[in-house]
N, CA, C and O atoms as a Maestro MAE file, in Angstrom:
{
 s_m_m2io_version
 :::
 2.0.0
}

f_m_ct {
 s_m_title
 :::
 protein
 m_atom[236] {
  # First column is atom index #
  i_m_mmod_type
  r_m_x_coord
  r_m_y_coord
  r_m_z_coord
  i_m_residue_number
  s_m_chain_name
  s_m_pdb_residue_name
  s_m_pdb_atom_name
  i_m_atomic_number
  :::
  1 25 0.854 -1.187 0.000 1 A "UNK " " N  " 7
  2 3 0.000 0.000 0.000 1 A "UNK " " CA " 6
  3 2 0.894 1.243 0.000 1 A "UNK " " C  " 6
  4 15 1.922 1.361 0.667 1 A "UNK " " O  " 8
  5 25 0.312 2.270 -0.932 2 A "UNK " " N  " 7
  6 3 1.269 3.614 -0.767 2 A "UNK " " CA " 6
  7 2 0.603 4.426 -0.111 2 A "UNK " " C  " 6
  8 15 -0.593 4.183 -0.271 2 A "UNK " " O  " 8
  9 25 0.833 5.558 0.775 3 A "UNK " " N  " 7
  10 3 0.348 6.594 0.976 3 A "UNK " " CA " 6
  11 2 0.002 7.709 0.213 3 A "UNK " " C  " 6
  12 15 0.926 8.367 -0.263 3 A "UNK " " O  " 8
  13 25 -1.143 8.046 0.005 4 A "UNK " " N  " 7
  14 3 -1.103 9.563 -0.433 4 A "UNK " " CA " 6
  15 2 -1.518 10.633 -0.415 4 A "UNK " " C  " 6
  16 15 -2.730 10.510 -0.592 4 A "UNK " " O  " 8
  17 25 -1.196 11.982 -0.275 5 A "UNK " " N  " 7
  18 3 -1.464 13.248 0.058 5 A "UNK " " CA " 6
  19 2 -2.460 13.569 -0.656 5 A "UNK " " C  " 6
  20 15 -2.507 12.913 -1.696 5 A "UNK " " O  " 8
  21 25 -3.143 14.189 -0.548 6 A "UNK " " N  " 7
  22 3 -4.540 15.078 -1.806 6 A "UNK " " CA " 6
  23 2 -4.669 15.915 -0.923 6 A "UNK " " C  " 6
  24 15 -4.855 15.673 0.270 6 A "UNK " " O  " 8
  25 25 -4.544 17.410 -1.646 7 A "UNK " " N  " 7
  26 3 -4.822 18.801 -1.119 7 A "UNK " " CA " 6
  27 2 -6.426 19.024 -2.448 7 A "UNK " " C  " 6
  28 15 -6.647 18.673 -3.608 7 A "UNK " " O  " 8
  29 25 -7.030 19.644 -1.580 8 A "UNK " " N  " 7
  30 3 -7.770 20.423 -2.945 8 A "UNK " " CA " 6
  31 2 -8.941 21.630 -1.974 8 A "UNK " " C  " 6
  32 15 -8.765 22.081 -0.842 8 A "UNK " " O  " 8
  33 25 -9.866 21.828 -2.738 9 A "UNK " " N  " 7
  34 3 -11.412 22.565 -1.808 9 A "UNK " " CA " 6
  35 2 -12.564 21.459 -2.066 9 A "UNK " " C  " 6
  36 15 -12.737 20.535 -2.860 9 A "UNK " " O  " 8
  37 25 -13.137 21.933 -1.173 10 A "UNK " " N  " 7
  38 3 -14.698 21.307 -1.531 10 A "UNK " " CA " 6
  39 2 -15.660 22.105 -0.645 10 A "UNK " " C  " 6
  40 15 -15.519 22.264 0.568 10 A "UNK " " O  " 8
  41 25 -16.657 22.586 -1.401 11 A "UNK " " N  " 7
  42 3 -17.779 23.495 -0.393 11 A "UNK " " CA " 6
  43 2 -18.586 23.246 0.554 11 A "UNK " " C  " 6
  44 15 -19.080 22.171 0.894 11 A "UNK " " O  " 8
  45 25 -18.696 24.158 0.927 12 A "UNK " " N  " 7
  46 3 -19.048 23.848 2.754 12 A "UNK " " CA " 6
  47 2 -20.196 25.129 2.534 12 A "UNK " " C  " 6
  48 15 -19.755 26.166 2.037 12 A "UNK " " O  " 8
  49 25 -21.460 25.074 2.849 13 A "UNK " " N  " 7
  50 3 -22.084 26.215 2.741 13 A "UNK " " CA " 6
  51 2 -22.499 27.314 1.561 13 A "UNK " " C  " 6
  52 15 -23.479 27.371 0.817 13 A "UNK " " O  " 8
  53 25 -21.721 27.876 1.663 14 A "UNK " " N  " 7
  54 3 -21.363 29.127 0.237 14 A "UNK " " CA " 6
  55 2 -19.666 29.003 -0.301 14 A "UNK " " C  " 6
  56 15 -19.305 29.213 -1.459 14 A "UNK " " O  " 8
  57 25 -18.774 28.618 0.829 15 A "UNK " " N  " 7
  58 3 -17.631 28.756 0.757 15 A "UNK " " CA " 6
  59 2 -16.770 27.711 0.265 15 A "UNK " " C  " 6
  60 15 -17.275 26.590 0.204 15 A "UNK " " O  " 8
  61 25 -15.456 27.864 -0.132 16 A "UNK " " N  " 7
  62 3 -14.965 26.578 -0.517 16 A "UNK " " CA " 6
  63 2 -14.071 26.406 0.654 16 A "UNK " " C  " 6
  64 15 -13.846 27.504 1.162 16 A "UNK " " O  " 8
  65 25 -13.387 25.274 1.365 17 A "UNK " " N  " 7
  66 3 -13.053 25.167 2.446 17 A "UNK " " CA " 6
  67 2 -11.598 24.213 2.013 17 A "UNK " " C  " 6
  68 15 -11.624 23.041 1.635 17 A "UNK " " O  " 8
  69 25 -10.491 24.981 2.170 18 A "UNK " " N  " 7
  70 3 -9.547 23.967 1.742 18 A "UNK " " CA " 6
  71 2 -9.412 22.671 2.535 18 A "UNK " " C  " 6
  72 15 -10.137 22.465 3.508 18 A "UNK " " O  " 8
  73 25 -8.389 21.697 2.087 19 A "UNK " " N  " 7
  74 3 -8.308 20.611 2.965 19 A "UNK " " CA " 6
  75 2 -6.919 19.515 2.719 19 A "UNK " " C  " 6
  76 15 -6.150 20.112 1.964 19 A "UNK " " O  " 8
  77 25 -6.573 18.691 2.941 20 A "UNK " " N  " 7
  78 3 -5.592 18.045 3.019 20 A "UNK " " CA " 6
  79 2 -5.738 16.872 3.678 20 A "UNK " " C  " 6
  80 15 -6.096 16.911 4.854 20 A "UNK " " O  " 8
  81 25 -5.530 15.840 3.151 21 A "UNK " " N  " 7
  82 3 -5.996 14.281 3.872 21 A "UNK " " CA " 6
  83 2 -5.179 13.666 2.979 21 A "UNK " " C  " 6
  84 15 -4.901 14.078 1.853 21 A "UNK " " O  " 8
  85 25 -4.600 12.145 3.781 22 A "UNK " " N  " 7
  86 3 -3.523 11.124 3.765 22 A "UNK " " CA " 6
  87 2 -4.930 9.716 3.523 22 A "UNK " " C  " 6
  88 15 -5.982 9.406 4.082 22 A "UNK " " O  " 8
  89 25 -4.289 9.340 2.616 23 A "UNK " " N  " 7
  90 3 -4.726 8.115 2.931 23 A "UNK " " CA " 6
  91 2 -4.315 6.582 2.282 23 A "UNK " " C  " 6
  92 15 -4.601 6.583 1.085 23 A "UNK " " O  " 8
  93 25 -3.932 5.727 2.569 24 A "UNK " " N  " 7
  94 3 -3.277 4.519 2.323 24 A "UNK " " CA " 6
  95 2 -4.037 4.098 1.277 24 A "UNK " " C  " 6
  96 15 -5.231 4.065 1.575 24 A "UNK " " O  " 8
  97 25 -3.731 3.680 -0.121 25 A "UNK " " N  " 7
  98 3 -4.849 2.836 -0.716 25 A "UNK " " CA " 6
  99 2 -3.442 2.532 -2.181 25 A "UNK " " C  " 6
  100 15 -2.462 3.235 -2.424 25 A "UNK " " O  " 8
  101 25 -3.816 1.488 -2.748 26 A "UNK " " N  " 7
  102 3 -3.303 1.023 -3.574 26 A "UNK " " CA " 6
  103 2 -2.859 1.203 -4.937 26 A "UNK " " C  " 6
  104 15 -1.866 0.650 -5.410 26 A "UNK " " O  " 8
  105 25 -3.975 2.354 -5.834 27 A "UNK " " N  " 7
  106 3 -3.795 3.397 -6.582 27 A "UNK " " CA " 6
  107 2 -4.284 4.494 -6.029 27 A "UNK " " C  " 6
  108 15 -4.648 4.728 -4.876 27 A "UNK " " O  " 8
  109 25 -4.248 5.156 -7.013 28 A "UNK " " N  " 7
  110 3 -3.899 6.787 -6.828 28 A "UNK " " CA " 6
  111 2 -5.370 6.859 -6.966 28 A "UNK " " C  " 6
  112 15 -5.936 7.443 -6.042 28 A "UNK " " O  " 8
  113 25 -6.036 6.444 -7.817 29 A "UNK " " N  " 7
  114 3 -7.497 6.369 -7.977 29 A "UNK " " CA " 6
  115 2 -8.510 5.688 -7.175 29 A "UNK " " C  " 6
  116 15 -9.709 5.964 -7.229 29 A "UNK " " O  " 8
  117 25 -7.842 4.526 -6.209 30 A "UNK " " N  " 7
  118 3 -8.630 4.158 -4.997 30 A "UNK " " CA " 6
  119 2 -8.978 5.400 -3.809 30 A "UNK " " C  " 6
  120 15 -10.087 5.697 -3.364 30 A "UNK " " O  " 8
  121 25 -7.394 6.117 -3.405 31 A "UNK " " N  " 7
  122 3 -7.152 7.154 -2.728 31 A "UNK " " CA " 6
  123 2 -8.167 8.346 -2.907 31 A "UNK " " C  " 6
  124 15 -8.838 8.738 -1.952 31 A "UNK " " O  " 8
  125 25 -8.269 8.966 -4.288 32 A "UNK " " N  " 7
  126 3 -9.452 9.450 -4.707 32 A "UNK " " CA " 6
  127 2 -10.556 8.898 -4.620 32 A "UNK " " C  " 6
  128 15 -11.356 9.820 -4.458 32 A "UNK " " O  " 8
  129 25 -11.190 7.777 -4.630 33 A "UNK " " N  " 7
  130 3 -12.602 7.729 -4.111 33 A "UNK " " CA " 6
  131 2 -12.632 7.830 -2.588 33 A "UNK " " C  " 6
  132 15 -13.800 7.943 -2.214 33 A "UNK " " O  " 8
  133 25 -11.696 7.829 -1.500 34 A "UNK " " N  " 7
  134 3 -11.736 7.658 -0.533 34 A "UNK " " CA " 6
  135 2 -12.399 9.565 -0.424 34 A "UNK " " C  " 6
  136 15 -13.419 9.922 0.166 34 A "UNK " " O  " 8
  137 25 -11.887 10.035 -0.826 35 A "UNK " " N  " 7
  138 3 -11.637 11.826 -0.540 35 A "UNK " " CA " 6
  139 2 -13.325 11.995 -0.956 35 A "UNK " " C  " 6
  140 15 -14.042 12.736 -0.284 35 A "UNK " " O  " 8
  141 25 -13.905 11.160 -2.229 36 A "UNK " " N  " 7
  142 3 -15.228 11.831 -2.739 36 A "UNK " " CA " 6
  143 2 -16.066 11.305 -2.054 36 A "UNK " " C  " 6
  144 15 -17.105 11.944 -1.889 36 A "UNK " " O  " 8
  145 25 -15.894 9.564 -1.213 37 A "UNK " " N  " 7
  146 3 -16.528 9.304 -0.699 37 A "UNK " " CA " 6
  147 2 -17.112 9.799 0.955 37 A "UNK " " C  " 6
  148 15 -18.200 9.799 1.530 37 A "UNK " " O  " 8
  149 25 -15.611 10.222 1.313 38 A "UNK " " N  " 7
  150 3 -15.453 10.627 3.310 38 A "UNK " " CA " 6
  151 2 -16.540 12.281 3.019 38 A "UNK " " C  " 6
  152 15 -17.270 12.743 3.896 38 A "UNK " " O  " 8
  153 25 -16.424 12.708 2.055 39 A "UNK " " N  " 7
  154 3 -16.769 13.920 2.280 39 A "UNK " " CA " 6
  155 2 -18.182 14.112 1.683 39 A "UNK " " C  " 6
  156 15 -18.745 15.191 1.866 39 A "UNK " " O  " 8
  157 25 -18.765 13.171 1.008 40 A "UNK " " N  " 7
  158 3 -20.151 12.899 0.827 40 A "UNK " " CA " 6
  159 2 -21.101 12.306 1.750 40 A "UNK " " C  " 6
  160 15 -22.296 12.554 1.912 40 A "UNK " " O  " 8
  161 25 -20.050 11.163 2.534 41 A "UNK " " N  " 7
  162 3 -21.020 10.905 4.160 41 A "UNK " " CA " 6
  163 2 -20.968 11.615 4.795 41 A "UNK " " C  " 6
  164 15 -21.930 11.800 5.541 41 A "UNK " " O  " 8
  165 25 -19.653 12.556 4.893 42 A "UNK " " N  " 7
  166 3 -19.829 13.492 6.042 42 A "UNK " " CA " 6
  167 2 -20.407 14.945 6.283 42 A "UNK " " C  " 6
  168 15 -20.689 15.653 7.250 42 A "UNK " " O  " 8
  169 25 -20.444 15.038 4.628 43 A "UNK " " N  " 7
  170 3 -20.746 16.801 4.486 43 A "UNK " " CA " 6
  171 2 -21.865 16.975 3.158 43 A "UNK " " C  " 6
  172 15 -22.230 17.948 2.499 43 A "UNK " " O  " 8
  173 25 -22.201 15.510 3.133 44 A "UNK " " N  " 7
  174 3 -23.234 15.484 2.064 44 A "UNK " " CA " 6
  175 2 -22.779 16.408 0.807 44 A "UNK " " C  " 6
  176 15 -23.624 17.076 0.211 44 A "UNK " " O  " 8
  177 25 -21.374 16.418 0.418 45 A "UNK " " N  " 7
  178 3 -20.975 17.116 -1.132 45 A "UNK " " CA " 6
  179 2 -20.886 16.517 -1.996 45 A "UNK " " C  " 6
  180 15 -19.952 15.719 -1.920 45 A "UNK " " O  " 8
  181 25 -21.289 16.493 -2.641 46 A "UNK " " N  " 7
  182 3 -21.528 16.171 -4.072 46 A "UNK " " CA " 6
  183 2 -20.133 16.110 -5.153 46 A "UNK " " C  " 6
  184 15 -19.640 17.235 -5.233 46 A "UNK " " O  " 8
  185 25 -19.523 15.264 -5.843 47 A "UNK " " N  " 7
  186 3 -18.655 15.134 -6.350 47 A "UNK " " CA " 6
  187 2 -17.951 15.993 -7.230 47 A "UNK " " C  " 6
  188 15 -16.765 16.099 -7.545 47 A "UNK " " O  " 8
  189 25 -19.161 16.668 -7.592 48 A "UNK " " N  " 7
  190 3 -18.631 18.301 -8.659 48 A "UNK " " CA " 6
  191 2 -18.073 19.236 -7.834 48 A "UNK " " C  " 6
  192 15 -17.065 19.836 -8.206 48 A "UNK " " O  " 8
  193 25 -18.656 19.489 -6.597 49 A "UNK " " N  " 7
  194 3 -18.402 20.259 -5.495 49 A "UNK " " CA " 6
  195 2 -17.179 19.970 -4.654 49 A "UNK " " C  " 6
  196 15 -17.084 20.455 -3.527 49 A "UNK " " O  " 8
  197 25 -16.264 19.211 -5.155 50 A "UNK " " N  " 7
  198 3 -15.225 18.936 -4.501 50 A "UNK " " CA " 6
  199 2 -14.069 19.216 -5.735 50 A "UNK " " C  " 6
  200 15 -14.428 19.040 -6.899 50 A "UNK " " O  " 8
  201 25 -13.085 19.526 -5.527 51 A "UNK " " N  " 7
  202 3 -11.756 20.336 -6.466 51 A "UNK " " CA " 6
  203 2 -10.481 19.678 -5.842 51 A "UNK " " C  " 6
  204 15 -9.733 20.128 -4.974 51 A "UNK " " O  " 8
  205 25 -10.453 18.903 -6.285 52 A "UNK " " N  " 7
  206 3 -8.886 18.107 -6.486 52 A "UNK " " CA " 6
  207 2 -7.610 19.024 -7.014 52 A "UNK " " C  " 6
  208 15 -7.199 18.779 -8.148 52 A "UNK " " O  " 8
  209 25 -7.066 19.901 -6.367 53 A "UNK " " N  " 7
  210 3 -5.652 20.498 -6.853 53 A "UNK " " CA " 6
  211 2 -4.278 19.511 -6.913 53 A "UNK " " C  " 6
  212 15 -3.420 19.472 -7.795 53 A "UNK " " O  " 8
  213 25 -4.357 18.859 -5.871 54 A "UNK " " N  " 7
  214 3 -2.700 17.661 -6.359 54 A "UNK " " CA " 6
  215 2 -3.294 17.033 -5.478 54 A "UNK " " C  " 6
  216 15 -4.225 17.209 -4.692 54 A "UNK " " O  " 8
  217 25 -1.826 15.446 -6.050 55 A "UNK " " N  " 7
  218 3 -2.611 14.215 -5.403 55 A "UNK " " CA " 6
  219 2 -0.677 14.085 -5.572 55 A "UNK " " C  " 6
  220 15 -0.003 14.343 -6.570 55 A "UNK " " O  " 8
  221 25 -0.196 13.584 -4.169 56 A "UNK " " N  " 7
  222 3 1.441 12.753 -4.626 56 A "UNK " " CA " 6
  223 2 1.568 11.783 -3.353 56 A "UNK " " C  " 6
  224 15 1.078 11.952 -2.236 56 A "UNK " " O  " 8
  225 25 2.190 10.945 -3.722 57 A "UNK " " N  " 7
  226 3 2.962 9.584 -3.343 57 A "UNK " " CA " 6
  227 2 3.556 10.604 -2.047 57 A "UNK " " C  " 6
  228 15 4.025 11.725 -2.244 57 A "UNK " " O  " 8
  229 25 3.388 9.787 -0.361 58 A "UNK " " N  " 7
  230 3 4.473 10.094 0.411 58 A "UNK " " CA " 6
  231 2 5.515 8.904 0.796 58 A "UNK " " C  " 6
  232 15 5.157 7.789 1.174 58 A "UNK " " O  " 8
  233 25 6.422 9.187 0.689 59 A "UNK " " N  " 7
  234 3 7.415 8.248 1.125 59 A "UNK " " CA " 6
  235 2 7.936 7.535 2.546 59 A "UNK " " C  " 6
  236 15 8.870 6.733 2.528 59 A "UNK " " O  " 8
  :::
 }
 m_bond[235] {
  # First column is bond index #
  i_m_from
  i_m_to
  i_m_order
  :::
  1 1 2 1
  2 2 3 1
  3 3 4 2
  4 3 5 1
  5 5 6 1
  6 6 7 1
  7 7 8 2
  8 7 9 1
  9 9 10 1
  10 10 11 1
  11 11 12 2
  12 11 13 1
  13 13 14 1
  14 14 15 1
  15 15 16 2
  16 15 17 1
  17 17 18 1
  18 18 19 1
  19 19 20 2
  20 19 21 1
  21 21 22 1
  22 22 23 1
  23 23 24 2
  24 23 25 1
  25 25 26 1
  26 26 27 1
  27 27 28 2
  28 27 29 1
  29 29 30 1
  30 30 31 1
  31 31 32 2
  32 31 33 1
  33 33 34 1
  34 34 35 1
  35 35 36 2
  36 35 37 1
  37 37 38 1
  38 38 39 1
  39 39 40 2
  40 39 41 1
  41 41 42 1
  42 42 43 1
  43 43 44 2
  44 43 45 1
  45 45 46 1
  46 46 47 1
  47 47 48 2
  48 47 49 1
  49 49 50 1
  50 50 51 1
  51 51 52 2
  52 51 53 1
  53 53 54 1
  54 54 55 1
  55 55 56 2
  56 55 57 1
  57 57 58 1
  58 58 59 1
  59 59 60 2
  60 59 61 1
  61 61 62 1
  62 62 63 1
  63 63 64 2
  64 63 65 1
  65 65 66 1
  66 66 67 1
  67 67 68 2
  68 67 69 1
  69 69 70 1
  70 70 71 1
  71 71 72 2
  72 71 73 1
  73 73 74 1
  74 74 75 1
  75 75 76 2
  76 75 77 1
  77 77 78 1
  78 78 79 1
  79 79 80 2
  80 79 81 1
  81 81 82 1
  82 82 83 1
  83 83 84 2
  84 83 85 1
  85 85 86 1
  86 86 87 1
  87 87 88 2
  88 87 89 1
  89 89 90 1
  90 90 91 1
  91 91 92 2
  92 91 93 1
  93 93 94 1
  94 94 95 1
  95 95 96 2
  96 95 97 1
  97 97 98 1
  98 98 99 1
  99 99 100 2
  100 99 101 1
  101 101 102 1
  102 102 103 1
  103 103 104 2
  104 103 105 1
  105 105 106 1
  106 106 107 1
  107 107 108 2
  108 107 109 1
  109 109 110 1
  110 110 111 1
  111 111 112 2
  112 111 113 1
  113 113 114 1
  114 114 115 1
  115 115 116 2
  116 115 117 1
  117 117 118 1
  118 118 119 1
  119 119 120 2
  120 119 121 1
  121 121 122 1
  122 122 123 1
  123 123 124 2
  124 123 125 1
  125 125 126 1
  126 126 127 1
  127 127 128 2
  128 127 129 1
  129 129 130 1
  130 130 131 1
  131 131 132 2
  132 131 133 1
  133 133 134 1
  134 134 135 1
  135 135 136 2
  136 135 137 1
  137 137 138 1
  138 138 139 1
  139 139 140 2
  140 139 141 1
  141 141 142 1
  142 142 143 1
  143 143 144 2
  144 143 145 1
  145 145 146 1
  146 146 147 1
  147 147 148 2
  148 147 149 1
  149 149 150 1
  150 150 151 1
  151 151 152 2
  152 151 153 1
  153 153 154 1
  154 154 155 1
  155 155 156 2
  156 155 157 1
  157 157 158 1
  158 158 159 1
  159 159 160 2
  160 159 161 1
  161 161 162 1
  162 162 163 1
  163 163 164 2
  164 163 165 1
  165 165 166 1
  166 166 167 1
  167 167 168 2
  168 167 169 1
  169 169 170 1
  170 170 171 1
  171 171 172 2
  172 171 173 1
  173 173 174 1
  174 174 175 1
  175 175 176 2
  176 175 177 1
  177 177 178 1
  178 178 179 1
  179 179 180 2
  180 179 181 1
  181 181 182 1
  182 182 183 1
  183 183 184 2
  184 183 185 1
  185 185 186 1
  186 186 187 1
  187 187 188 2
  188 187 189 1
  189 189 190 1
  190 190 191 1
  191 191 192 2
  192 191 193 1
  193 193 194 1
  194 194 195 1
  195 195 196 2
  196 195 197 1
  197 197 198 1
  198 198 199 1
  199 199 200 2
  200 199 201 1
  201 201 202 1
  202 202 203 1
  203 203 204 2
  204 203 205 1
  205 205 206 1
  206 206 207 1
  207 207 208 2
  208 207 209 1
  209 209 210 1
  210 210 211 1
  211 211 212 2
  212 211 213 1
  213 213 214 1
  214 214 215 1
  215 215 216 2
  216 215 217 1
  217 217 218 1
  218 218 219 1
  219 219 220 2
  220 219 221 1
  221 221 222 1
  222 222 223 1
  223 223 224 2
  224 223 225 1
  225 225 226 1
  226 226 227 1
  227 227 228 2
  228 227 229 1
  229 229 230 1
  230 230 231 1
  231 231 232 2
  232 231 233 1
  233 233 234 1
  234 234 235 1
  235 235 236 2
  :::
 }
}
């Protein structure tokens, strides 16, 4: 498993709310559903409503 960083926004209200989360997963594209999924149970956002700026490997 690799780790990986994803910075991006996703809206909260009216606002966009930056963010930053780690998470272990096997591709880079598992890691990303983790980010669309945590923040749709938790903040009910919607996948358009979330903005992926970088995604990298931590070592």
């Amino acid at each position: 498993m690799t780790l990986y960083e994803i910075k991006g926004k996703f809206l909260m209200g009216d606002k966009m709310q930056p963010f930053v989360k780690e998470y272990s997963a096997e591709k880079e594209s598992h890691a990303l559903e983790h980010v669309y999924s945590e923040f749709g149970s938790k903040h009910k956002t919607p996948r358009d409503k979330i903005k992926i700026e970088e995604i990298k490997k931590k070592e």
